[in-house]
N, CA, C and O atoms as a DFTB+ gen file, in Angstrom:
572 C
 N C O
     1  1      -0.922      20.273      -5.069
     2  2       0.002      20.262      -3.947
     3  2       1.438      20.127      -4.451
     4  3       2.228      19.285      -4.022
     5  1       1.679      20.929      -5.293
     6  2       3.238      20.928      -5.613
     7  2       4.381      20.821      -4.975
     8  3       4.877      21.882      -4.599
     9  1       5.161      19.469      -4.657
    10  2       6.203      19.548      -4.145
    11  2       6.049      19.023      -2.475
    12  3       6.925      18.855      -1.627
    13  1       4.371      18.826      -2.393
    14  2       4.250      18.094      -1.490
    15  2       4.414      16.575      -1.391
    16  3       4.565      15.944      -0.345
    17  1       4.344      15.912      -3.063
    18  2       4.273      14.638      -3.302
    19  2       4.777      14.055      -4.064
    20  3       4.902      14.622      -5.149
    21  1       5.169      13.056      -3.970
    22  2       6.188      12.498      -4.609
    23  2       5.447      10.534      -5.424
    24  3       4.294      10.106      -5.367
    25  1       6.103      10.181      -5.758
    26  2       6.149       8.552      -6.172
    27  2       6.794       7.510      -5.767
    28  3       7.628       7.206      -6.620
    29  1       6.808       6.983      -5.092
    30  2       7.936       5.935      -4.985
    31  2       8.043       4.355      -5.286
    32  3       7.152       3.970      -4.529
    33  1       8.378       3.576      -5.690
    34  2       7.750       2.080      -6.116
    35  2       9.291       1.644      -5.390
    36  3      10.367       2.242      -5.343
    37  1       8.705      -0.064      -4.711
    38  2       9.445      -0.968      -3.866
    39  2       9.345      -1.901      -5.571
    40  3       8.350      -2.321      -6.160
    41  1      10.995      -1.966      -6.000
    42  2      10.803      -2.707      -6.974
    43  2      10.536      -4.134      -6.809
    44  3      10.186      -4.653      -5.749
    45  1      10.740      -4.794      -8.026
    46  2      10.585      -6.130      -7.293
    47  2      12.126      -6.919      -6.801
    48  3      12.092      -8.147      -6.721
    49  1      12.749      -6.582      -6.650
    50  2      14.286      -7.024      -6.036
    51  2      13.724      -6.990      -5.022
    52  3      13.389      -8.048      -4.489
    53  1      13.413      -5.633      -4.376
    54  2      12.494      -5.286      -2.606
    55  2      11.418      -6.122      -2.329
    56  3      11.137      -6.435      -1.172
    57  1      10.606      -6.626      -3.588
    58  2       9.553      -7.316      -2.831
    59  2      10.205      -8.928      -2.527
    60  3      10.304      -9.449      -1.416
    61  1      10.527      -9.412      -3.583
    62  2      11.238     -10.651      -3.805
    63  2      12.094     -11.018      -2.248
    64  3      11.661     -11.880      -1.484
    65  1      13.215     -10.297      -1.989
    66  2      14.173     -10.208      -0.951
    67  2      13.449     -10.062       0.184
    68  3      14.189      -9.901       1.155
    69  1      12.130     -10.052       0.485
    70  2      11.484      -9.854       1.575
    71  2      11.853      -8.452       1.966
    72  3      12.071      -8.593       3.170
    73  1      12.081      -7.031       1.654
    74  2      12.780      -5.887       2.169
    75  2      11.338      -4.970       2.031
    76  3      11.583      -3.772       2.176
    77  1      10.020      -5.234       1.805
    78  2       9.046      -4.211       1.543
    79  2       8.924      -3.877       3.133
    80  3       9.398      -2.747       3.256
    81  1       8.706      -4.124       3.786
    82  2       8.372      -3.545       5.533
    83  2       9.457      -2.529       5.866
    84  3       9.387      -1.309       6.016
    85  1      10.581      -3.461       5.947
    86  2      11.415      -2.557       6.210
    87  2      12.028      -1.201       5.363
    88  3      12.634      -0.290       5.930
    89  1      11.717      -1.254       3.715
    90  2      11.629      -0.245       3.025
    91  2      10.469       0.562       3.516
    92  3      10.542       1.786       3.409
    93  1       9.487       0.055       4.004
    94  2       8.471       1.497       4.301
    95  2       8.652       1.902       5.209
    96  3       8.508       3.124       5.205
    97  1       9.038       1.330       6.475
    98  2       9.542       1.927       7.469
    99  2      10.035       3.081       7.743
   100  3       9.775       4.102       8.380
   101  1      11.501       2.239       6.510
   102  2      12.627       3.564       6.500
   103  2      12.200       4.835       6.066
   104  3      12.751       5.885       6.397
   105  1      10.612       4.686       4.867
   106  2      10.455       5.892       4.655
   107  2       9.240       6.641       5.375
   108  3       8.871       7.761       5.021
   109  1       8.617       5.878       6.481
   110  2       8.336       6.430       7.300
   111  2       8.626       7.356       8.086
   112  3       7.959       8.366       8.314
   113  1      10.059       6.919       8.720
   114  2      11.155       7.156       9.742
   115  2      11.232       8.661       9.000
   116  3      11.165       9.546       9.853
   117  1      11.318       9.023       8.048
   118  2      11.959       9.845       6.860
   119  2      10.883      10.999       7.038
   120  3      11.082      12.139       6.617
   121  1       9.793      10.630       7.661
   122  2       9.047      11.664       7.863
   123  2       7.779      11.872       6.524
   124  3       7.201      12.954       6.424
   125  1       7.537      10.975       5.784
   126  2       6.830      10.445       4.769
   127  2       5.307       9.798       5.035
   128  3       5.100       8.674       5.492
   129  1       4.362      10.707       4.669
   130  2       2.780       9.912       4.562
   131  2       2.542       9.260       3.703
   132  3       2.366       9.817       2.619
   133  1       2.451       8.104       3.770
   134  2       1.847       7.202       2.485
   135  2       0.344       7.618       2.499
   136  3      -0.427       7.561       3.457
   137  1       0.124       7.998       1.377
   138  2      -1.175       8.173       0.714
   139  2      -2.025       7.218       0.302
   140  3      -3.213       7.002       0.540
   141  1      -1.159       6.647      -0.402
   142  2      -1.771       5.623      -1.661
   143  2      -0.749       4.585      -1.986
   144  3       0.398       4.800      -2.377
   145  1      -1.547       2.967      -1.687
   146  2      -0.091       2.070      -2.244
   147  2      -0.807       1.052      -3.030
   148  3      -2.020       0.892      -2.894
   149  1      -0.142       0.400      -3.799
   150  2      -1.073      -1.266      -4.310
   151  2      -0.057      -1.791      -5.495
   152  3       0.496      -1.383      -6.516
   153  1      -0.196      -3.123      -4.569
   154  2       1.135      -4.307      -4.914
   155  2       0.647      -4.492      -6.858
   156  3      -0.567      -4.401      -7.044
   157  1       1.248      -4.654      -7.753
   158  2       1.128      -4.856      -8.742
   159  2       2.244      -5.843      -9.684
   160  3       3.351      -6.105      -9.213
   161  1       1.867      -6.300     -10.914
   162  2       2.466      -6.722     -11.037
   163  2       2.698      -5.795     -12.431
   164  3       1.714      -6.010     -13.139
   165  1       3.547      -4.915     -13.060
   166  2       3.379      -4.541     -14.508
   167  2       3.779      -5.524     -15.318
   168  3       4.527      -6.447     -14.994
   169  1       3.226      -5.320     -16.519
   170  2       3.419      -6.278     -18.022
   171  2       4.173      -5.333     -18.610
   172  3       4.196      -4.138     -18.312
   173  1       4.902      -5.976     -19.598
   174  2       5.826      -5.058     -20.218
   175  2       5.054      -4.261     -20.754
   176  3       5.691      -3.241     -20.491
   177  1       4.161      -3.897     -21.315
   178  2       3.475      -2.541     -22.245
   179  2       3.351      -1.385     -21.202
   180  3       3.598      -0.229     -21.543
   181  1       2.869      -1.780     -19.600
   182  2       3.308      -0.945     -18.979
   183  2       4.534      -0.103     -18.341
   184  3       4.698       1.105     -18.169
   185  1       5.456      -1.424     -18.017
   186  2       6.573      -0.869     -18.059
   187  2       7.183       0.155     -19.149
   188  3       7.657       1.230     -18.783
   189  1       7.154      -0.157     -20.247
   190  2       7.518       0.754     -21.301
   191  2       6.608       1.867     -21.152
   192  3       7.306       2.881     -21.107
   193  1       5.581       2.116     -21.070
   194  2       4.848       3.492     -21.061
   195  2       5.228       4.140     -19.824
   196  3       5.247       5.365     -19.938
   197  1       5.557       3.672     -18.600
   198  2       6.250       4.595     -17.285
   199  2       6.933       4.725     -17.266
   200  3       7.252       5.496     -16.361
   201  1       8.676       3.943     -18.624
   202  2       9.882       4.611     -18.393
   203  2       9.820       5.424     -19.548
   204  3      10.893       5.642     -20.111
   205  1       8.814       5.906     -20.008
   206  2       8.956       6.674     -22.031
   207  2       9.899       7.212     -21.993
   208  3      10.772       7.248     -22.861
   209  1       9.867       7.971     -20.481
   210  2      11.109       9.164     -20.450
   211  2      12.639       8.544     -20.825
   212  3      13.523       9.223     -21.349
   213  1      12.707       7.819     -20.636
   214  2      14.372       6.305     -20.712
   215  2      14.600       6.263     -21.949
   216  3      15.792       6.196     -22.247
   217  1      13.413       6.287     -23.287
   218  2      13.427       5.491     -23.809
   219  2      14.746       5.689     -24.815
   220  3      15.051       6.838     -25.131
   221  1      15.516       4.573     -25.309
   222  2      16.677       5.012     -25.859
   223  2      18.032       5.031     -25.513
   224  3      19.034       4.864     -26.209
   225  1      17.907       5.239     -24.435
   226  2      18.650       5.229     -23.065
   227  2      19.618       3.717     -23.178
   228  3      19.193       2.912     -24.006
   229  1      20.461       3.447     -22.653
   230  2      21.246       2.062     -22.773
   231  2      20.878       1.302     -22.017
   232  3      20.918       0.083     -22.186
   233  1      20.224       2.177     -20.523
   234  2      19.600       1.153     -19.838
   235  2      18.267       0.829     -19.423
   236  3      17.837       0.531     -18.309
   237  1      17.349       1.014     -21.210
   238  2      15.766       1.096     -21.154
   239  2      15.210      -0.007     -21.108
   240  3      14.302      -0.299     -20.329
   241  1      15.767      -0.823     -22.049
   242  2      15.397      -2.329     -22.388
   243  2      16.225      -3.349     -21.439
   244  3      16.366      -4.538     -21.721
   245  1      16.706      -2.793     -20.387
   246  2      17.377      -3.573     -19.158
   247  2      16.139      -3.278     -17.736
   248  3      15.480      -3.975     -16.965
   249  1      16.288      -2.268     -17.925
   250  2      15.345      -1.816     -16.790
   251  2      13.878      -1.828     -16.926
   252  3      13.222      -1.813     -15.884
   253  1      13.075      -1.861     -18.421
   254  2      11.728      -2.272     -18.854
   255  2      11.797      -4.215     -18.296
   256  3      10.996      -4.725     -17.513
   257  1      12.869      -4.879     -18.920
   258  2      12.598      -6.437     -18.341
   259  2      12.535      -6.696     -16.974
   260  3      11.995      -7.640     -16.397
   261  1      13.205      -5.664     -16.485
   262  2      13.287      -5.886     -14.979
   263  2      11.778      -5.369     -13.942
   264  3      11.280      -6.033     -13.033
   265  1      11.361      -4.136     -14.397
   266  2      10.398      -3.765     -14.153
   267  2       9.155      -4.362     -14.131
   268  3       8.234      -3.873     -13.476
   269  1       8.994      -5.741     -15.021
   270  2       8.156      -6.160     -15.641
   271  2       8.112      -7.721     -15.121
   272  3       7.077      -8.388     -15.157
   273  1       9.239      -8.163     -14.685
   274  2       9.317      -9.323     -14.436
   275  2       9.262      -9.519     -12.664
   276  3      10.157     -10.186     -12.145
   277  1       8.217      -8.928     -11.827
   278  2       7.912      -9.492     -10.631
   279  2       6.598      -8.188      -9.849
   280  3       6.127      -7.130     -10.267
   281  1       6.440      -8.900      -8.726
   282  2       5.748      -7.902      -8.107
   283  2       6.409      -6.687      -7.854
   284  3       7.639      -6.740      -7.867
   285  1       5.731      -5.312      -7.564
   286  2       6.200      -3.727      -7.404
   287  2       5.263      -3.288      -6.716
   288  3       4.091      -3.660      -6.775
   289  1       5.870      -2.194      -5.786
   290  2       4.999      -1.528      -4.749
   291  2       4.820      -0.178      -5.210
   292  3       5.893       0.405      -5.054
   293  1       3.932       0.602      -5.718
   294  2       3.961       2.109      -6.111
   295  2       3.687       2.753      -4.900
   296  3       3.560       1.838      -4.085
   297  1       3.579       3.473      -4.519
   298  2       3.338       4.650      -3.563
   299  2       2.912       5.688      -3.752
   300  3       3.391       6.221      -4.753
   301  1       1.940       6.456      -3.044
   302  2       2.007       8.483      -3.070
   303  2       2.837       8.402      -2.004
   304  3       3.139       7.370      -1.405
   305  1       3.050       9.045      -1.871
   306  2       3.894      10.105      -0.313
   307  2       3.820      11.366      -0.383
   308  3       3.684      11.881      -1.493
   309  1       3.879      12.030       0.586
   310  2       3.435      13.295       1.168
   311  2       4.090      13.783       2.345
   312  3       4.052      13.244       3.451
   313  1       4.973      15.325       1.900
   314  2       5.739      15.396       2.887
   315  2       6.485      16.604       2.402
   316  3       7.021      16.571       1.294
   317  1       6.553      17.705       3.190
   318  2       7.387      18.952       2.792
   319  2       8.250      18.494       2.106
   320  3       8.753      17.427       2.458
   321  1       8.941      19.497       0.271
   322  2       9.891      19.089      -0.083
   323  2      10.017      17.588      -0.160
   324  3      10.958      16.892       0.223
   325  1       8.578      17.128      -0.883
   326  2       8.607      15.479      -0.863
   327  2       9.833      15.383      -1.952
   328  3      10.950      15.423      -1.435
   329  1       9.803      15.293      -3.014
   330  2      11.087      14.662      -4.533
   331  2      12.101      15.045      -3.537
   332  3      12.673      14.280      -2.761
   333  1      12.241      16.177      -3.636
   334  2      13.819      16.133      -3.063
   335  2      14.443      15.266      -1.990
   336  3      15.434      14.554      -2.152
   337  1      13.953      15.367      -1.207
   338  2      13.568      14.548       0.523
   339  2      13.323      13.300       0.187
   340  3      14.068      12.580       0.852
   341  1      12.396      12.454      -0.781
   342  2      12.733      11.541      -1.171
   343  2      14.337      10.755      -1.953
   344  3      14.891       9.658      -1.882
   345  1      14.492      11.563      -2.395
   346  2      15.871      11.596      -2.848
   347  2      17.032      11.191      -2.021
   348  3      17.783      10.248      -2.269
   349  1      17.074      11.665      -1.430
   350  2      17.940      12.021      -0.210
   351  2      17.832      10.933       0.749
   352  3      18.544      10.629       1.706
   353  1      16.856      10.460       0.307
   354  2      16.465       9.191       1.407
   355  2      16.194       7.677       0.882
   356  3      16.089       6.669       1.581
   357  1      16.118       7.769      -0.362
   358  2      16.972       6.514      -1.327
   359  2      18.472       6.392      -1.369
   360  3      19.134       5.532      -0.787
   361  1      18.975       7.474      -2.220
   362  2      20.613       7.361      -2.396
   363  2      20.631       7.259      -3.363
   364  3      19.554       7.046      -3.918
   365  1      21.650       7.331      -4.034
   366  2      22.307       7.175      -5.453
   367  2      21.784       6.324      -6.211
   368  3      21.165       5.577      -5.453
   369  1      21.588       5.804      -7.765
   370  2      21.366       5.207      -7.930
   371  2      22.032       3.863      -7.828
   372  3      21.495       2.896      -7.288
   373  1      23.386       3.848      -8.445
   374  2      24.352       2.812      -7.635
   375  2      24.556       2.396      -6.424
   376  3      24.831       3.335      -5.677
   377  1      24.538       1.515      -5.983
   378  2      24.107       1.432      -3.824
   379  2      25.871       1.595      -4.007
   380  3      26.306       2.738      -3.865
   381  1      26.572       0.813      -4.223
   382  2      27.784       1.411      -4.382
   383  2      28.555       2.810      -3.483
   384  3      29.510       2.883      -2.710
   385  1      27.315       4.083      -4.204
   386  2      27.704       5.800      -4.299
   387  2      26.682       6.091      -3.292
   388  3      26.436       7.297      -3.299
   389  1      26.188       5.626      -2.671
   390  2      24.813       5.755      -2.021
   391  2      25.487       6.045      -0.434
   392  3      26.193       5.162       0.052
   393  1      25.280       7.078       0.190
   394  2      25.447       7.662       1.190
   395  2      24.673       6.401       2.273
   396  3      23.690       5.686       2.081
   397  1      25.586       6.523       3.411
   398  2      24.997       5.144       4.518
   399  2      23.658       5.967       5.118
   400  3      23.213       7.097       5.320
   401  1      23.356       4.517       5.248
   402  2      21.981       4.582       5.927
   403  2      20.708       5.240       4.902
   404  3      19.570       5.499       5.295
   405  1      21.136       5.395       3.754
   406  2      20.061       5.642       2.616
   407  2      19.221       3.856       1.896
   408  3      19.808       2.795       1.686
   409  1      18.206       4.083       1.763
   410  2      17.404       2.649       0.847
   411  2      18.245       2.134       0.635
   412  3      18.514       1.262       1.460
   413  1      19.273       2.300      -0.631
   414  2      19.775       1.816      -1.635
   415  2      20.764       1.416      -1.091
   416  3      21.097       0.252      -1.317
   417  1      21.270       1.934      -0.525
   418  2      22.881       1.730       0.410
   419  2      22.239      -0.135       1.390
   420  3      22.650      -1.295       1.439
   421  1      21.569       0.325       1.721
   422  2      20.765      -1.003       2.690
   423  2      20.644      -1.667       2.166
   424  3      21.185      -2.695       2.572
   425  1      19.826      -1.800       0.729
   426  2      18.731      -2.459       0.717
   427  2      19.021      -2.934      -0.974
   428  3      18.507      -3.902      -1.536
   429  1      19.992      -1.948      -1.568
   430  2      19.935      -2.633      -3.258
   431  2      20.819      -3.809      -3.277
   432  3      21.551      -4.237      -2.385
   433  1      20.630      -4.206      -4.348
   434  2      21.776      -5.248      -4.686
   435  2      23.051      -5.013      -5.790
   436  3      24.079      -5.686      -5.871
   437  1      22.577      -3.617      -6.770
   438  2      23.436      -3.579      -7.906
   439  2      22.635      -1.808      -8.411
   440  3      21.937      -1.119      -7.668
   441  1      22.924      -1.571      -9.441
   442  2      22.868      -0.455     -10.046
   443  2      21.454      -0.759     -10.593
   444  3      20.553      -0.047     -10.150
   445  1      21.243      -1.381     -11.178
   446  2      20.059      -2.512     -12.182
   447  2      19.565      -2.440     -11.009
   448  3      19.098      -1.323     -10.786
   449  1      19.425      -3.515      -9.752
   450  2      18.592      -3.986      -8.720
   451  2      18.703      -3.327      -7.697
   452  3      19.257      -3.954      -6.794
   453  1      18.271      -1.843      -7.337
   454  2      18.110      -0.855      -6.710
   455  2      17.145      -0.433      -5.519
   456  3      17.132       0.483      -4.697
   457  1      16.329      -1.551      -5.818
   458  2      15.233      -1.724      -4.706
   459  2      14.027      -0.660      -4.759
   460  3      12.872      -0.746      -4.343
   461  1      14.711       0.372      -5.419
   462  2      13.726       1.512      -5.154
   463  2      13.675       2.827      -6.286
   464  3      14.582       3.629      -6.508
   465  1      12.111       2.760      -7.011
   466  2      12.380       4.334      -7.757
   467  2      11.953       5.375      -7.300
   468  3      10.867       5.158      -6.763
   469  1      12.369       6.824      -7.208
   470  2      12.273       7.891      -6.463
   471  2      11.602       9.061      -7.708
   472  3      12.325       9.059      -8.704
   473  1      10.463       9.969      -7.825
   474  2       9.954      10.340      -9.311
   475  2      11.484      11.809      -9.157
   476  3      11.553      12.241      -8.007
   477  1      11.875      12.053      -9.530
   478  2      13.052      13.077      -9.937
   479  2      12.640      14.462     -10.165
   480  3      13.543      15.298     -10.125
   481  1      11.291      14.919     -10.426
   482  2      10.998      16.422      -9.888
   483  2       9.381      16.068      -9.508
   484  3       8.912      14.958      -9.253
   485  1       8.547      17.632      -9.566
   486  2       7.519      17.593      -9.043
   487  2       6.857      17.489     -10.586
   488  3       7.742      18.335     -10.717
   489  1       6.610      17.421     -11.072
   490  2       6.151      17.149     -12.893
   491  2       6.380      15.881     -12.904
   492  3       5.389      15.281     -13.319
   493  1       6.991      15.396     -12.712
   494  2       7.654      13.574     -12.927
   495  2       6.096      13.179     -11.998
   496  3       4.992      12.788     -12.375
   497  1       6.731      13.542     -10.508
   498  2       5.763      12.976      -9.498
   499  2       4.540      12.759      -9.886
   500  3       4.140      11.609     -10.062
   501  1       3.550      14.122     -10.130
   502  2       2.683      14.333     -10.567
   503  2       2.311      13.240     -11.866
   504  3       1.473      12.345     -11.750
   505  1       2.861      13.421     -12.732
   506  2       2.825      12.065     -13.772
   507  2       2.773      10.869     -13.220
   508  3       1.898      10.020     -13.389
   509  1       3.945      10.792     -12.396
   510  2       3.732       9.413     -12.044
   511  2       2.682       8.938     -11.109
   512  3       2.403       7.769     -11.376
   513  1       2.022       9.388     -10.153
   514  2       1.172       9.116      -9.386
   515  2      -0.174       9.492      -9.770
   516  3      -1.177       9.497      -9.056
   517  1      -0.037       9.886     -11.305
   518  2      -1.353       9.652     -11.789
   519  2      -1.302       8.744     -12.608
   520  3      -2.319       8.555     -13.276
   521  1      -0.222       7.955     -12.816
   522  2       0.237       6.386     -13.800
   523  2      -0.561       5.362     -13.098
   524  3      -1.314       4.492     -13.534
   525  1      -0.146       5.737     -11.697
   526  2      -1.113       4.502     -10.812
   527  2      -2.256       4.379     -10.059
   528  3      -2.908       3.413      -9.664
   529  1      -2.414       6.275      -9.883
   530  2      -3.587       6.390      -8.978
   531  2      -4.334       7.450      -9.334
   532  3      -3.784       8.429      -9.839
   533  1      -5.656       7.415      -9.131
   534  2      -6.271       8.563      -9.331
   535  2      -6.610       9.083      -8.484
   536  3      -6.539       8.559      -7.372
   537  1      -7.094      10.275      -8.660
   538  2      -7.124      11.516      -7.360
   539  2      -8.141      11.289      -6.190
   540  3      -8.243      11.955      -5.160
   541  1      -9.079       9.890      -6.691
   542  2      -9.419       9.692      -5.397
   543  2      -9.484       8.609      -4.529
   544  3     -10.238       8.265      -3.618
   545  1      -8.100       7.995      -5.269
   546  2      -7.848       7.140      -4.500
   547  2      -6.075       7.834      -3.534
   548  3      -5.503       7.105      -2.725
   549  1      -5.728       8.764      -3.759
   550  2      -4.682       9.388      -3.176
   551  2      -5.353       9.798      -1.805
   552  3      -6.355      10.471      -2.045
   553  1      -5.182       9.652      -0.675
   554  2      -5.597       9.883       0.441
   555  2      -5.599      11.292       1.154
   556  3      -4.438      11.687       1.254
   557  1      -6.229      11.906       1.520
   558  2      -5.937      13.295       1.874
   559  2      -6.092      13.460       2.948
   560  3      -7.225      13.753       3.330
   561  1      -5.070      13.348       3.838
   562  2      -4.877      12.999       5.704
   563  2      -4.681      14.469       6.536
   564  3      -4.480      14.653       7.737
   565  1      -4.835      15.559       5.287
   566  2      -4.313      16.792       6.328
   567  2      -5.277      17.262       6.854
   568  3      -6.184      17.696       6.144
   569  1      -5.369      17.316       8.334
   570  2      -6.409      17.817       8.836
   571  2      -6.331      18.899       9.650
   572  3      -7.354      19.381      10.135
């Protein structure tokens, strides 16, 4: 289903801050099927294997401690033009640059504490929502 699905995780800033309801909401509202969700906690070995793509990056070993240090909400979602549309419906990564009424704009606290990751194409997605779920636990609601 290419491009039907996307990834999304309620980091733990979102769970911590009490903001997970109202983060799903919003991406309800957004026109978004949750498929597949489950509260977790990653250990750093995981964190590092879901940002590989980062790795190196200035802000890998900022964002691996952070990732690692509380509860996280992963997600499927499902939804025409899911990545993109997801996108669009987080905001920037800086809440700062983040267009109103987007997640991040609401709901982050900082650049670092963002509340929310969005997978960045349909290859990402795909990767990523097989990081957390397998194909039969992804829900298949189209009827």
């Amino acid at each position: 289903m290419a491009g039907r699905r996307t990834l999304g995780i309620v980091k733990p800033d979102g769970i911590v801050n009490g903001k997970l309801g109202l983060i799903l909401a919003h991406v309800e509202r957004a026109g978004f099927k949750v498929r597949a969700a489950r509260l977790v906690r990653l250990s750093r070995a995981q964190a590092e294997a879901f940002y590989e793509v980062h790795r190196g990056r200035p802000f890998y070993e900022e964002l691996v401690t952070f990732m690692s240090s509380g509860p996280c909400l992963p997600f499927a979602l499902e939804r025409a033009d899911a990545v993109a549309t997801f996108r669009a419906t987080i905001g920037a990564t800086d809440p700062a640059e983040a267009s109103p009424g987007t997640i991040r704009k609401l709901f982050a606290e900082s650049k670092g504490r963002n509340a929310v990751h969005g997978s960045d194409s349909d290859e990402n997605a795909a990767r990523e929502i097989g990081f957390f779920f397998t194909e039969a636990e992804v829900a298949d609601l189209a009827q």
